[in-house]
mmCIF file of the C-alpha atoms, coordinates in Angstrom:
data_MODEL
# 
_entry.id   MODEL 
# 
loop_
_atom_site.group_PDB 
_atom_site.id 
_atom_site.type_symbol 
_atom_site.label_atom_id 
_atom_site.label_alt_id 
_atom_site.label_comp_id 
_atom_site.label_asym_id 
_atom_site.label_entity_id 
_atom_site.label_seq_id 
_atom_site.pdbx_PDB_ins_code 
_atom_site.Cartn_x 
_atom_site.Cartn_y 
_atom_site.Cartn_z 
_atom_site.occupancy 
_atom_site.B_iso_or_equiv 
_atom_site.pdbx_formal_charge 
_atom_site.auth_seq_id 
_atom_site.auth_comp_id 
_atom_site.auth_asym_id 
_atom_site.auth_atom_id 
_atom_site.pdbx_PDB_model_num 
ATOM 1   C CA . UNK A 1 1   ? -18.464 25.874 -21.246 1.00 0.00 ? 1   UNK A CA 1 
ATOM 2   C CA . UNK A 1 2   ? -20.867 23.899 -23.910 1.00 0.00 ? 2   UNK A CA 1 
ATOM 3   C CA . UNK A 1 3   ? -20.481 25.849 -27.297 1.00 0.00 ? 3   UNK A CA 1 
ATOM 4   C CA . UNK A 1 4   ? -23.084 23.487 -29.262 1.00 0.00 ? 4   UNK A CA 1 
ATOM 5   C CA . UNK A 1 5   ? -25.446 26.245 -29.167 1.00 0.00 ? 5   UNK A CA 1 
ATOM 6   C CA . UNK A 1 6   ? -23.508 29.251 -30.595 1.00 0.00 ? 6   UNK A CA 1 
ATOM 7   C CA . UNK A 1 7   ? -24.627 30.837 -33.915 1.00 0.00 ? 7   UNK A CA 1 
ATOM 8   C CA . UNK A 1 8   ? -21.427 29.795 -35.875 1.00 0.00 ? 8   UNK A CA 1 
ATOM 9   C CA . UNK A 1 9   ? -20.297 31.497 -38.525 1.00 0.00 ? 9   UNK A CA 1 
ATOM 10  C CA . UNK A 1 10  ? -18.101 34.463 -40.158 1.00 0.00 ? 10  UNK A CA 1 
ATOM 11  C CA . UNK A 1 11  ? -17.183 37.598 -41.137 1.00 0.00 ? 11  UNK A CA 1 
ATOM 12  C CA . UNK A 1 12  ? -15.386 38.522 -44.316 1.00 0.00 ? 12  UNK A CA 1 
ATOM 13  C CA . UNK A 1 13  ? -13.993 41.933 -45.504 1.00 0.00 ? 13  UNK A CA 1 
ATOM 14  C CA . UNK A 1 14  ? -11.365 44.511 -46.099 1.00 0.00 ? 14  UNK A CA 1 
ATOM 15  C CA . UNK A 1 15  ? -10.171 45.225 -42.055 1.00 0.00 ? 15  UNK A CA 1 
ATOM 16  C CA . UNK A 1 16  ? -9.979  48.992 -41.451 1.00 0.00 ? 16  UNK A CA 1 
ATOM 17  C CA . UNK A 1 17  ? -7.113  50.834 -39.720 1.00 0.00 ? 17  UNK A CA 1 
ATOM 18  C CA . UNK A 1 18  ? -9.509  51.033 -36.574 1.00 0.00 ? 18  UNK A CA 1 
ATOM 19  C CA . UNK A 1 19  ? -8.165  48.515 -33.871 1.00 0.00 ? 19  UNK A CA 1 
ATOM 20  C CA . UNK A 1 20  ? -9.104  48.698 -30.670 1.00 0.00 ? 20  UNK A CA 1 
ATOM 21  C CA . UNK A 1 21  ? -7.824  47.249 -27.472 1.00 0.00 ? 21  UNK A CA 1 
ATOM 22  C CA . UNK A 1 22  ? -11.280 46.642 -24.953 1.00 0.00 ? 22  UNK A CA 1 
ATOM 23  C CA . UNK A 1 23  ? -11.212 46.511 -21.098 1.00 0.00 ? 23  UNK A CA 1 
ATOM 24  C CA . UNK A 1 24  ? -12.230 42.698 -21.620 1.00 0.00 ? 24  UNK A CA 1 
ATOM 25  C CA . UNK A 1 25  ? -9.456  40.628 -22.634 1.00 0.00 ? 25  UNK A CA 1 
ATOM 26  C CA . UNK A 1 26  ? -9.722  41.417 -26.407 1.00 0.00 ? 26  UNK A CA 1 
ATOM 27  C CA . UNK A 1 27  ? -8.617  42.907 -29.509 1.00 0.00 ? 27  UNK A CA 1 
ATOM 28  C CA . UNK A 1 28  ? -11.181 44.463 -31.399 1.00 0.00 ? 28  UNK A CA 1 
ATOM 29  C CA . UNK A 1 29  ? -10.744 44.414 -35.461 1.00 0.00 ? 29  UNK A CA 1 
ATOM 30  C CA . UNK A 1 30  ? -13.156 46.427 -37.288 1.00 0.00 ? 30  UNK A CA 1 
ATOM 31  C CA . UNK A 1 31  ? -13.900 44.847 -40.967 1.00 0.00 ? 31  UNK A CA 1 
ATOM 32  C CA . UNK A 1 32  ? -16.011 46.952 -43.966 1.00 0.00 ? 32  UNK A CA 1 
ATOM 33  C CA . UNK A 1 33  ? -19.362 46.331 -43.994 1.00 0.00 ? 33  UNK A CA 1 
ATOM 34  C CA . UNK A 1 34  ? -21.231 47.338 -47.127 1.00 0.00 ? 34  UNK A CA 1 
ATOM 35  C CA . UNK A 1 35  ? -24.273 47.446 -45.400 1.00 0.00 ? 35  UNK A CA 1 
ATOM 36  C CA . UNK A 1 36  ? -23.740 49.477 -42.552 1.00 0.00 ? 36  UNK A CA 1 
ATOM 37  C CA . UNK A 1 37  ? -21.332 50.249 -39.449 1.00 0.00 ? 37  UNK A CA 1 
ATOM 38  C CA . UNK A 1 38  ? -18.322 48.134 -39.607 1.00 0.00 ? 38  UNK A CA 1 
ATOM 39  C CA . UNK A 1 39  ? -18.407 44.477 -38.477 1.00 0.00 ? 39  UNK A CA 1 
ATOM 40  C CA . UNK A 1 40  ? -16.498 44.388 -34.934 1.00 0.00 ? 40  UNK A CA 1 
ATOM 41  C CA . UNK A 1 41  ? -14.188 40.905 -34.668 1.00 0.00 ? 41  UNK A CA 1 
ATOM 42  C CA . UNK A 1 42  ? -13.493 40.279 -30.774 1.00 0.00 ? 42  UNK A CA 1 
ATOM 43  C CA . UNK A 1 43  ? -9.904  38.635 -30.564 1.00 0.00 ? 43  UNK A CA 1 
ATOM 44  C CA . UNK A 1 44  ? -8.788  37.168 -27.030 1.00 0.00 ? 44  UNK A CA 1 
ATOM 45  C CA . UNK A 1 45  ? -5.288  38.393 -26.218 1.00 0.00 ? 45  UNK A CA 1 
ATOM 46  C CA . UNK A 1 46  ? -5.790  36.596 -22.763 1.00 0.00 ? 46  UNK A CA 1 
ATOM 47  C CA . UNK A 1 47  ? -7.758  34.102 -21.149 1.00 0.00 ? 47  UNK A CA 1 
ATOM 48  C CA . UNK A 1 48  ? -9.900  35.161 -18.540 1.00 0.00 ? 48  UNK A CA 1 
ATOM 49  C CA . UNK A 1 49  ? -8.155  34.008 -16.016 1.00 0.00 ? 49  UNK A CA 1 
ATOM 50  C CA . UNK A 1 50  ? -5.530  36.328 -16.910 1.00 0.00 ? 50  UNK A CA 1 
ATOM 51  C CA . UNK A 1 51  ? -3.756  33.307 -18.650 1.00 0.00 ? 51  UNK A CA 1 
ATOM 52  C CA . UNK A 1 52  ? -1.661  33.752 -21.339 1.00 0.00 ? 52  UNK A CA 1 
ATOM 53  C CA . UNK A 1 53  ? -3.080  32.491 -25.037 1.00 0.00 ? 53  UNK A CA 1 
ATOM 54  C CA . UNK A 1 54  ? -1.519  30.167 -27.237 1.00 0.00 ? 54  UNK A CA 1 
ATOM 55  C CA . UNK A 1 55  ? -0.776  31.416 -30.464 1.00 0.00 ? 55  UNK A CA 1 
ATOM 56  C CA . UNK A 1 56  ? 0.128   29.784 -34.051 1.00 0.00 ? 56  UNK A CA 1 
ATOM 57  C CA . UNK A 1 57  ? 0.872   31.957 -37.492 1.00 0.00 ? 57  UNK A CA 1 
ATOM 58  C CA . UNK A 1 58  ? 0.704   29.424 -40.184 1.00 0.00 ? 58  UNK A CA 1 
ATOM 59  C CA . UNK A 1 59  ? 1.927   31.712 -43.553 1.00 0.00 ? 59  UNK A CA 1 
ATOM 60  C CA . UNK A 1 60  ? 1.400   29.686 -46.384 1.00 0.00 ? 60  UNK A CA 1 
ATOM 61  C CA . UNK A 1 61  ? -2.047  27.854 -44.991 1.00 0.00 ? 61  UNK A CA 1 
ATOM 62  C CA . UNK A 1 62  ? -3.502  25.016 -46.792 1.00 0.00 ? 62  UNK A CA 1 
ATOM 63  C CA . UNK A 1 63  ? -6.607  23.434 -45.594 1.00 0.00 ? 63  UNK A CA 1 
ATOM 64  C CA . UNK A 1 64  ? -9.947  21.768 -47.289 1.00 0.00 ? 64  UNK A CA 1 
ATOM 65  C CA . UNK A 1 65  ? -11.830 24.403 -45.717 1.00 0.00 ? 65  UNK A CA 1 
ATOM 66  C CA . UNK A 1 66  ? -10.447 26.936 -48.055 1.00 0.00 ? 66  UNK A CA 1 
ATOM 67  C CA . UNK A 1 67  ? -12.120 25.969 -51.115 1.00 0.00 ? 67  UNK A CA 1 
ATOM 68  C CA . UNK A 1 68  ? -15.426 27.128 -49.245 1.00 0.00 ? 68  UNK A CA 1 
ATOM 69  C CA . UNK A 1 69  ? -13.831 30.958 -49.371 1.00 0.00 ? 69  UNK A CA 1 
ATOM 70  C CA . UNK A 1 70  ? -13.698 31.163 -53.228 1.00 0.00 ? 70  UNK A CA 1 
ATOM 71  C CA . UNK A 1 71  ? -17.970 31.357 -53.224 1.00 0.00 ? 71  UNK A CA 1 
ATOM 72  C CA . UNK A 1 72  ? -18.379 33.460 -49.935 1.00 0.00 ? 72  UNK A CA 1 
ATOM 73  C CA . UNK A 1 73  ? -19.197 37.206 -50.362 1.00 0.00 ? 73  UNK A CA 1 
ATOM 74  C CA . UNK A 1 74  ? -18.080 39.731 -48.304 1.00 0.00 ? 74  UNK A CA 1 
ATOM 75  C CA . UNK A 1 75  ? -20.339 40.034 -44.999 1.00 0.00 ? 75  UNK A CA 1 
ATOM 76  C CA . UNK A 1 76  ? -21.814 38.235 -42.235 1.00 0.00 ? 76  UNK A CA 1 
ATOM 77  C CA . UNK A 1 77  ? -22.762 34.541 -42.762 1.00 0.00 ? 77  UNK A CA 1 
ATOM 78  C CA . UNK A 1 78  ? -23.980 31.459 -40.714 1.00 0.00 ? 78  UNK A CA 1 
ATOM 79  C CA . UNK A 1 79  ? -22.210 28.054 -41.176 1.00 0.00 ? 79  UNK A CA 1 
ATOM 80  C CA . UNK A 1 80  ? -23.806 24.369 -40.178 1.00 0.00 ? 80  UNK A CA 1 
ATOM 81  C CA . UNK A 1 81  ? -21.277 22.718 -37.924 1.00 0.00 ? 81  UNK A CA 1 
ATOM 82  C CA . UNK A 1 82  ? -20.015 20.232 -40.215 1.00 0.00 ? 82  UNK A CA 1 
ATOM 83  C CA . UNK A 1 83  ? -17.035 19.870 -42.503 1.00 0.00 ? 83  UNK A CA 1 
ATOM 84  C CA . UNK A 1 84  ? -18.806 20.161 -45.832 1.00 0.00 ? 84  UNK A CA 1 
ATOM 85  C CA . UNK A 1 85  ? -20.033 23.227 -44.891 1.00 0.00 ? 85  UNK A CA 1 
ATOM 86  C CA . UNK A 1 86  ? -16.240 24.823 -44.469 1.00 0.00 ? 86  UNK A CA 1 
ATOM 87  C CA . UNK A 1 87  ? -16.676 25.023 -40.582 1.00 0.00 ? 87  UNK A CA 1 
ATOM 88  C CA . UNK A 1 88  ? -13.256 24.699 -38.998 1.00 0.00 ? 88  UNK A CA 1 
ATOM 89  C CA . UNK A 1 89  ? -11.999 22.160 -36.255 1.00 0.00 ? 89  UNK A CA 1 
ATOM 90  C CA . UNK A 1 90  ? -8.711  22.232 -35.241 1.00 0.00 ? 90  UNK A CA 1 
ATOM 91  C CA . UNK A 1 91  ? -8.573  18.858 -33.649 1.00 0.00 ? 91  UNK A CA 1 
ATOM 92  C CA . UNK A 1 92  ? -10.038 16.917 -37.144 1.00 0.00 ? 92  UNK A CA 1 
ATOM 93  C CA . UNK A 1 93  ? -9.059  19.526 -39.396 1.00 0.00 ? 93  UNK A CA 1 
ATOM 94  C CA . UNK A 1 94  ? -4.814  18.459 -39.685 1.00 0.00 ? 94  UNK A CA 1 
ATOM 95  C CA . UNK A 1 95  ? -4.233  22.424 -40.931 1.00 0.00 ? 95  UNK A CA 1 
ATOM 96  C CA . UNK A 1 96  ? -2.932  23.160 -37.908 1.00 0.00 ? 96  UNK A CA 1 
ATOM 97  C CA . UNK A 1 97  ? -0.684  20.936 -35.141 1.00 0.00 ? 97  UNK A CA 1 
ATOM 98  C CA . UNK A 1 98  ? 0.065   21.218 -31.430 1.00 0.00 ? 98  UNK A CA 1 
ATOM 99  C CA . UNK A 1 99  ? 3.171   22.145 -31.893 1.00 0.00 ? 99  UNK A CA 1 
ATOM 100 C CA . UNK A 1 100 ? 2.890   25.217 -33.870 1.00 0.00 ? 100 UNK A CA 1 
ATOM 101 C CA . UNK A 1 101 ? 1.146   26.926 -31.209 1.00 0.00 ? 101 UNK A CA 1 
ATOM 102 C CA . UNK A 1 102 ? 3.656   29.134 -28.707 1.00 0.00 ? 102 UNK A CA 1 
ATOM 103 C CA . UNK A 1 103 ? 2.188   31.032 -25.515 1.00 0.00 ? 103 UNK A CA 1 
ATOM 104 C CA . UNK A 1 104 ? 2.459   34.887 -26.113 1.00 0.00 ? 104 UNK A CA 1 
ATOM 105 C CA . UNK A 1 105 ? 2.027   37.734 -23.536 1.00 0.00 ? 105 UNK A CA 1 
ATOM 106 C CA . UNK A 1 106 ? -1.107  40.230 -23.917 1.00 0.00 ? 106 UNK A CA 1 
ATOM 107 C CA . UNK A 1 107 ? 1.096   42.936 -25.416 1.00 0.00 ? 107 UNK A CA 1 
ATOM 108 C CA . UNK A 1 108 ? 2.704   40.757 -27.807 1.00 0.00 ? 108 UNK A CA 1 
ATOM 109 C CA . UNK A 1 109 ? 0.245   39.240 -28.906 1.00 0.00 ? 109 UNK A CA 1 
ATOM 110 C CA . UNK A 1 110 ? -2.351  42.456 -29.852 1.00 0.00 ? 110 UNK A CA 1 
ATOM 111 C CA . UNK A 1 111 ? 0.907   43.854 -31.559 1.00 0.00 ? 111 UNK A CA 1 
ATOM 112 C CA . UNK A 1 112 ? 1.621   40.695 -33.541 1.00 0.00 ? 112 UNK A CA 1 
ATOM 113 C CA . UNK A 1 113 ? -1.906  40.365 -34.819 1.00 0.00 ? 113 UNK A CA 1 
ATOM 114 C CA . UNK A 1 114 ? -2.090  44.101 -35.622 1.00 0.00 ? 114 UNK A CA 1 
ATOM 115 C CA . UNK A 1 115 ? 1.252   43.574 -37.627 1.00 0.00 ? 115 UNK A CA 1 
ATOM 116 C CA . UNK A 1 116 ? -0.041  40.693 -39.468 1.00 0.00 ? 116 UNK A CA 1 
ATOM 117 C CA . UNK A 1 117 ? -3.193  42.295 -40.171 1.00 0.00 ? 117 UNK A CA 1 
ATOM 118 C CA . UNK A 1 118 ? -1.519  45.559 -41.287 1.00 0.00 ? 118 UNK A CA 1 
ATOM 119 C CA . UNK A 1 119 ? -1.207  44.967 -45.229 1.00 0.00 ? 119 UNK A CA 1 
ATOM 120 C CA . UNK A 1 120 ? -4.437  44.245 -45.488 1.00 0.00 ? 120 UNK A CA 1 
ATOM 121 C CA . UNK A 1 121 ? -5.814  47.342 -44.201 1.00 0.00 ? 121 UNK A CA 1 
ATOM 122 C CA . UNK A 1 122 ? -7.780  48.890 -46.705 1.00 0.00 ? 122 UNK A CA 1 
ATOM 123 C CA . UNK A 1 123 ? -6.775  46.675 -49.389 1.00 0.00 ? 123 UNK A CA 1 
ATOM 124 C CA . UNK A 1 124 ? -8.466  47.414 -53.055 1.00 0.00 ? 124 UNK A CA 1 
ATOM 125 C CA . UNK A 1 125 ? -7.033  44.165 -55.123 1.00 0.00 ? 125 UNK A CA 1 
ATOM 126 C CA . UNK A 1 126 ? -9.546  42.006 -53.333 1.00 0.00 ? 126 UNK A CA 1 
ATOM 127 C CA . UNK A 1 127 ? -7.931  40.678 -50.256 1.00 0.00 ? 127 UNK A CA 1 
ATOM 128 C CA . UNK A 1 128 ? -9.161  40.146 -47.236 1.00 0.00 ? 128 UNK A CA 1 
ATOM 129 C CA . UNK A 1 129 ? -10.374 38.634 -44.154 1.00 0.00 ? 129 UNK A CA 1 
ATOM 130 C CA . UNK A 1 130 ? -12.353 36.401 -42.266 1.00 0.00 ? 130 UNK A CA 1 
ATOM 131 C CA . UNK A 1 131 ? -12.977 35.251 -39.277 1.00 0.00 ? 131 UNK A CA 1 
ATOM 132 C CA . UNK A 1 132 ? -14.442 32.538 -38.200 1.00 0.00 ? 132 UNK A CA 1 
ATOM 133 C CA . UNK A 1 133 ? -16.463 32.003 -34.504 1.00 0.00 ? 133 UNK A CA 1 
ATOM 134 C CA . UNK A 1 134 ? -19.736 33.024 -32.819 1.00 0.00 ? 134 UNK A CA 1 
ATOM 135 C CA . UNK A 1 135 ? -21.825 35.629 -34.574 1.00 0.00 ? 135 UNK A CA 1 
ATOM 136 C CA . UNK A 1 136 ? -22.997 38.470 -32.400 1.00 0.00 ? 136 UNK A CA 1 
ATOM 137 C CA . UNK A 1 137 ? -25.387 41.239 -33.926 1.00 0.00 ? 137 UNK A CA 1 
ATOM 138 C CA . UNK A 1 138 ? -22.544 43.681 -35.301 1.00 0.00 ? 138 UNK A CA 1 
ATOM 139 C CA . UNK A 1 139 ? -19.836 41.344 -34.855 1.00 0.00 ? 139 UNK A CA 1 
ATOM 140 C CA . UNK A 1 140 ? -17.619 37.950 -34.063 1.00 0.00 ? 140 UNK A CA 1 
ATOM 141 C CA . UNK A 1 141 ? -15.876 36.601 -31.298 1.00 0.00 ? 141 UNK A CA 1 
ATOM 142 C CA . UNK A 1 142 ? -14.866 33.128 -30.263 1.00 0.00 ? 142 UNK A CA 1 
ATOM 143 C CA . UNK A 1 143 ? -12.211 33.601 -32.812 1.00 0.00 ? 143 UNK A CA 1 
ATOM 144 C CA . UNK A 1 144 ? -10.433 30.490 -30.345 1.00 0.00 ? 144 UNK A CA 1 
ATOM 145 C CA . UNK A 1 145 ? -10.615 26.629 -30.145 1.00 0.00 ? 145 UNK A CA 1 
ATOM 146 C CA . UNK A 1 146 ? -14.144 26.350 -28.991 1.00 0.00 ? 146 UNK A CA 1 
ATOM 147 C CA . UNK A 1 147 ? -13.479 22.571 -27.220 1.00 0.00 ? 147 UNK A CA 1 
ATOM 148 C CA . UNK A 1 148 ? -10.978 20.502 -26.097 1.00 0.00 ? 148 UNK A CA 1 
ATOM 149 C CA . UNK A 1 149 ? -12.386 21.696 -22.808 1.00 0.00 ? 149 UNK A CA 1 
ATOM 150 C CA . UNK A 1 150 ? -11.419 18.898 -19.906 1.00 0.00 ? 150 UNK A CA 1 
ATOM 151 C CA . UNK A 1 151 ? -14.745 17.501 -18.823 1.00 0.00 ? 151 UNK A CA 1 
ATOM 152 C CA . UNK A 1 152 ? -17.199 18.744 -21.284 1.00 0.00 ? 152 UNK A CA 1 
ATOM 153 C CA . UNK A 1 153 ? -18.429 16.632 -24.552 1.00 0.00 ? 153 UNK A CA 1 
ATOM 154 C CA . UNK A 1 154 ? -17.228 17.531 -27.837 1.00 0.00 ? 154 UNK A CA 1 
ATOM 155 C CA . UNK A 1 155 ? -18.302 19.994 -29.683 1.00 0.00 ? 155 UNK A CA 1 
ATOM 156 C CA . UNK A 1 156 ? -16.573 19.794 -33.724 1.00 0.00 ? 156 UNK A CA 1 
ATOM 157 C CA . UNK A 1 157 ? -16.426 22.038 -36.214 1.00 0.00 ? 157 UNK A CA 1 
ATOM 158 C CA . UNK A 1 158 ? -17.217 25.030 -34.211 1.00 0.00 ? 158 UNK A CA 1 
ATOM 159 C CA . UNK A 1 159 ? -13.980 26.767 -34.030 1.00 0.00 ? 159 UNK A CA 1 
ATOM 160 C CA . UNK A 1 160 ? -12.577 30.225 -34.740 1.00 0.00 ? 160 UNK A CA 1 
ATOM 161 C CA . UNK A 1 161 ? -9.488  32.202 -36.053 1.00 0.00 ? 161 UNK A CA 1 
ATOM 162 C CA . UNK A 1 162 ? -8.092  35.117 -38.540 1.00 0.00 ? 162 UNK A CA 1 
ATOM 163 C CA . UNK A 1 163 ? -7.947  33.723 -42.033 1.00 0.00 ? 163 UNK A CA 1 
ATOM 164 C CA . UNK A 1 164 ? -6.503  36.234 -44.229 1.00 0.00 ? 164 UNK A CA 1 
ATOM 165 C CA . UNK A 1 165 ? -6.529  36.099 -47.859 1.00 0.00 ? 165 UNK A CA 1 
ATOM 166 C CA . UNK A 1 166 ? -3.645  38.154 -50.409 1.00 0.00 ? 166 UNK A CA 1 
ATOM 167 C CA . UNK A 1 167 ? -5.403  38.315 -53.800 1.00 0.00 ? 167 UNK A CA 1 
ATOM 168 C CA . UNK A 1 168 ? -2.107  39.134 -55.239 1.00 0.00 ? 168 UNK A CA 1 
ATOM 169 C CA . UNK A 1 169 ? -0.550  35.775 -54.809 1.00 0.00 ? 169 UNK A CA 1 
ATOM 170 C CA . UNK A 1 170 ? -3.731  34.004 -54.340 1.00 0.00 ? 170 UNK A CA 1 
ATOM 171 C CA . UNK A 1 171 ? -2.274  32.660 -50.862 1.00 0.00 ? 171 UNK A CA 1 
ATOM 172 C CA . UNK A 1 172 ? -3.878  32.281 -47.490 1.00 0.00 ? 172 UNK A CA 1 
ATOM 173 C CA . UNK A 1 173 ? -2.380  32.678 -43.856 1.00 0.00 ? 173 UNK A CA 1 
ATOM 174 C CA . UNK A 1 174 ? -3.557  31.730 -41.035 1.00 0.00 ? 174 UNK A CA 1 
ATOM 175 C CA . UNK A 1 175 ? -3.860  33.417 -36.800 1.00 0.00 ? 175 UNK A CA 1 
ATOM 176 C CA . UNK A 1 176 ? -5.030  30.357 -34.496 1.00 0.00 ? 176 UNK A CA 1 
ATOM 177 C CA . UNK A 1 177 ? -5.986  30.513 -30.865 1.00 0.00 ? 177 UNK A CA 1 
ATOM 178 C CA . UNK A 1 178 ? -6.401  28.340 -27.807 1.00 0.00 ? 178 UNK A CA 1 
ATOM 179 C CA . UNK A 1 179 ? -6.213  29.091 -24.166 1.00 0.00 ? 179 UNK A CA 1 
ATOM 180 C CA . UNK A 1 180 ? -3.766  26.993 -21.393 1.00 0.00 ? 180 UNK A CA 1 
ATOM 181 C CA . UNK A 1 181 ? -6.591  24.329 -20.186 1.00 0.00 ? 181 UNK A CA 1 
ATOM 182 C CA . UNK A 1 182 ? -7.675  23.429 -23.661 1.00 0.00 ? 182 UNK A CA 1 
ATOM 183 C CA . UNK A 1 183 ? -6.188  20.160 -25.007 1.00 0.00 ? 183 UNK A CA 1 
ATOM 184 C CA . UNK A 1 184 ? -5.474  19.768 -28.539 1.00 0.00 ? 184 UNK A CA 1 
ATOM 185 C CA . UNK A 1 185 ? -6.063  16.058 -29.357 1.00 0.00 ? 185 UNK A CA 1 
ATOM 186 C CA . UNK A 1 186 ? -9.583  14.593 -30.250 1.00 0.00 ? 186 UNK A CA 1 
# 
């Protein structure tokens, strides 16, 4: 699957208490939109082969791409594929390793993320969200490694997660996702 294509970008915002759990493979995280309905954010919990997803919870993140958060506004926007522009790539990116990543079941997983996402439901001190992938009208999804695909060329600074952001002690933490085939190594 080629991903150079996609409309990359994200989706930041206060997540509701809304969470839904779809007859496709995903999570579904609904995020305030001042605009309109709520953004939808389409999280795999399993692969479509009915694989089991690879997982990583990095609590205190730091990462380069961070510094881009400070100036984004809640909402929907698009990002250029590069690493000025705050795009993510796991492989180039050294925020996040190979060895933080641990499979987890369907169940567990959905539960985990809803825990994690949890005190940020809501929130009125100016936390928040965002997550990064491939813009849909309404929504995100791709919130995965989008290459490290065997056989297929490279496609950098295109991937997604949950970045969550706690105003109150101005720290980030970090959900990362890849699926069984993908290989993390440039």
């Amino acid at each position: 699957m080629s991903y150079s294509n996609i409309h990359y970008g994200l989706i930041a915002g206060i997540p509701l208490k809304d969470f839904e759990k779809g007859t496709h493979p995903h999570l579904y995280i609904y995020v305030k939109n001042n605009d309109g309905d709520p953004f939808k954010i389409a999280v795999n919990i399993e692969d479509y082969d009915k694989s089991e997803v690879f997982f990583a919870h990095i609590k205190d993140l730091t990462a380069d791409f961070l510094s881009h958060l400070a100036t984004i506004k809640n909402g929907a926007c698009n990002l250029q594929t590069t690493k000025e522009s705050g795009a993510l790539d796991y492989i180039r990116g050294g925020f996040v390793s190979k060895k933080q990543f641990s499979k987890a079941s369907k169940e567990d997983l959905s539960n985990t993320i809803i825990k994690i996402i949890k005190p940020y439901i809501d929130a009125q001190n100016g936390s928040r969200l965002i997550a990064y992938g491939s813009r849909f009208p309404g929504g995100i999804h791709d919130i995965h490694m989008n290459q490290g695909y065997p056989s297929q060329p490279e496609t950098p600074y295109q991937d997604g997660a949950l970045v969550l952001y706690d105003a109150i002690n101005d720290k980030y933490e970090g959900l990362f996702f890849h699926f069984h085939i993908q290989v993390l190594a440039s």
